[in-house]
N, C-alpha and C positions, 0 to 999 in steps of 0.2 A: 504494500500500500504506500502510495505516494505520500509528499511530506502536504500537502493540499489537502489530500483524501486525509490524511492524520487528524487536521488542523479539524475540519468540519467534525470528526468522530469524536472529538473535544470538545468544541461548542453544542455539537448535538445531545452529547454529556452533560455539558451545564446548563444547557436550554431546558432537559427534560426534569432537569432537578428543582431549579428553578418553578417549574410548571409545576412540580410534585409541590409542593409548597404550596403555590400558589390555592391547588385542589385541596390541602392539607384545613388551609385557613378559611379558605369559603366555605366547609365541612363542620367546620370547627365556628364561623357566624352562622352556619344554617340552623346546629345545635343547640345553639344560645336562643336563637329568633324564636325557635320555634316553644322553644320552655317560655318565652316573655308572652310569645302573640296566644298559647294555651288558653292563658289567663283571659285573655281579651277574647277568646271563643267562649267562653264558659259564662262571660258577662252580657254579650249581645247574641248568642246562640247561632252561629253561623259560623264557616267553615272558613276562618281567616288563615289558616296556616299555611296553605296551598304553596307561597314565596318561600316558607321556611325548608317546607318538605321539597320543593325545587330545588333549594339549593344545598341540600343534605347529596338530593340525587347528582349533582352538577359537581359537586365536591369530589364525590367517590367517584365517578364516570373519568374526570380530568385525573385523578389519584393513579386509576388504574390503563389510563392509556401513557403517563409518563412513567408508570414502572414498566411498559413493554419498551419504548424508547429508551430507560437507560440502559437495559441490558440488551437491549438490540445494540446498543452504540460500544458500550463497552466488550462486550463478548465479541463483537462483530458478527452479528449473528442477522443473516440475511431475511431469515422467513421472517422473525421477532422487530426487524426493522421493519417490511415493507408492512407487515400487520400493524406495527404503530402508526405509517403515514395514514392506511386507511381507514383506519381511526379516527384519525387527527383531523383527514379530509372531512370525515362525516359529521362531527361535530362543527368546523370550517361551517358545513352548509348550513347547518342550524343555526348557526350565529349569525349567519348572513339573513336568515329566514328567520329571527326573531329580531335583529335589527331592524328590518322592513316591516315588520308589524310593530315594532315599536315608537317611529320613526309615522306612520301613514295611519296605522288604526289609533293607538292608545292617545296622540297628543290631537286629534281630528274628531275624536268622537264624540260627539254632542253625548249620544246614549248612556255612553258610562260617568259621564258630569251627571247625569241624570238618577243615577244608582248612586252616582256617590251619596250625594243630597239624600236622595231619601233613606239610605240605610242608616247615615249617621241623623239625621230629624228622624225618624223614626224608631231608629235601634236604640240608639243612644241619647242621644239629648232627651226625648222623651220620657226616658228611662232613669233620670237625672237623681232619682229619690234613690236610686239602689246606690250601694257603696261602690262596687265595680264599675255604673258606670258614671260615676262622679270623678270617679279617679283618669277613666280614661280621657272625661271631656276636661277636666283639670291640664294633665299632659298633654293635650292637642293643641289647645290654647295658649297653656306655656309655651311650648317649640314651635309654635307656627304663629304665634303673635294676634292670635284671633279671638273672637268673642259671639258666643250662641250659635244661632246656625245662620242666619244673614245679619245680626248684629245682636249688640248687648240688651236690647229692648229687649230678645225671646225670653229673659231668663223671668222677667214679670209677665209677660204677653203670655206667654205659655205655660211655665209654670209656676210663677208666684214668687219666685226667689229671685234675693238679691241677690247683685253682682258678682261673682266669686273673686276672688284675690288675683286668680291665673291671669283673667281678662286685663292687667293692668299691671304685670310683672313683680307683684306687691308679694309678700310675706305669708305663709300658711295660715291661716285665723284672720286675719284683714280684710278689710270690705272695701269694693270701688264705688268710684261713682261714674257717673254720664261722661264727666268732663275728661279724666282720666283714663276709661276703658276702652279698651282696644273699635276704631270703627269698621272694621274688616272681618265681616263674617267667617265663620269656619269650614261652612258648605264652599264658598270660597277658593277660600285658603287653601283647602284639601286636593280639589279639585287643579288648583296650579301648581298644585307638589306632585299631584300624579304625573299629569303635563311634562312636567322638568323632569319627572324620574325615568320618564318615558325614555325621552330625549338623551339622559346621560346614558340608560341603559344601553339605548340603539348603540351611541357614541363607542364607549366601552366596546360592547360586541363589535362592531367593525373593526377599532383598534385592535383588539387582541386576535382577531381572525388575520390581520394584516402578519401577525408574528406567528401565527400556525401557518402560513403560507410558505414562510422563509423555512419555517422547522421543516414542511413537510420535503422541499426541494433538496434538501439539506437532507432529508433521510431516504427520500429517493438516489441521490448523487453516493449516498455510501454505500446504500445497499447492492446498486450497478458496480461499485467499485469493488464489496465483499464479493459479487457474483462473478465477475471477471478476474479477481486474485484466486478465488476455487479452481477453475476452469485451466486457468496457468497450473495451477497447483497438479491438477488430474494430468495433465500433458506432459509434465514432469516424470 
């Protein structure tokens, strides 16, 4: 094997370790998500974990195609490499095909601004008396700067309570008022987080598919080069 072909079975090396990592840690936030988002199924009764359980599955799928890459790379091991590229390929397409619904459905879709609003006005803010979902509309408000579900009026319009602390950045037991609470509803607010989540998502997915392209050439190019040093090898 040339000193070329070396060089790439070394990067190919570090790229797939790299990657291993990288599946290691999204496995490792899927686990976490999914133990935090439980709690928030169990409060508004619907099946929010869907993201976490994604990315449990996304974790272990990238885990287990960079342990075929490194020992494709390090063993030199022909069939173990070209089964990583196609691998790699077919994930490749899926990011490409989840970027473009990321990208054209999720930031476009009037429909799911439409769900958002009514699961959180209905799931939750209406639900405002339970502990679980005080808490959640607490945290929403804090991290997204928001107040009720089109503004801080719902929390008397609806249901009869004053201002929560959240609406105005204030202290746990503290009460707002009109002047001070956030005027940016949360149905909103929600609604342009998804928007933007959309967006980095797509962003993301194309970026990292742009470096499964390089890995994949890169483990095409070794594998022609293990197959052609055998071949020498048999002639011998």
């Amino acid at each position: 094997m040339g000193c070329g072909m070396g060089m790439i079975k070394y990067l190919l090396f570090i790229f797939n370790f790299i990657f291993a990592l990288c599946g290691l840690a999204i496995l490792i936030v899927g686990v976490i998500a999914h133990l935090k988002l439980t709690h928030y199924a169990d409060a508004i009764q619907e099946n929010v974990t869907f993201p976490s359980i994604t990315l449990i599955v996304i974790g272990s799928i990238i885990f287990v195609i960079a342990f075929f890459g490194c020992c494709g790379a390090i063993r030199e091991s022909h069939c173990m490499t070209v089964t990583f590229a196609c691998m790699l390929l077919t994930i490749l397409i899926i990011q490409v095909a989840v970027a473009i619904y990321a990208f054209v459905v999720l930031r476009n879709s009037d429909d799911i601004g439409v769900s958002i609003r009514k699961a959180y006005a209905d799931e939750i803010f209406a639900k405002y008396n339970k502990k679980e979902n005080a808490e959640i509309v607490n945290d929403v408000q804090a991290l997204l700067g928001c107040c009720g579900v089109d503004n801080y009026g719902d929390f008397q319009k609806i249901l009869g309570e004053s201002i929560p602390y959240s609406c105005c950045d204030a202290k746990e037991g503290s009460t707002c008022t009109p002047f001070n609470a956030s005027k940016t509803g949360c149905a909103q607010a929600l609604q342009d987080g998804f928007k933007y989540a959309g967006a980095v998502m797509g962003g993301l997915a194309l970026g990292v598919a742009a470096v499964e392209l390089i890995g994949i050439i890169f483990a095409l190019c070794l594998a022609n080069s293990i197959k052609n040093e055998h071949r020498r090898g048999y002639r011998v």
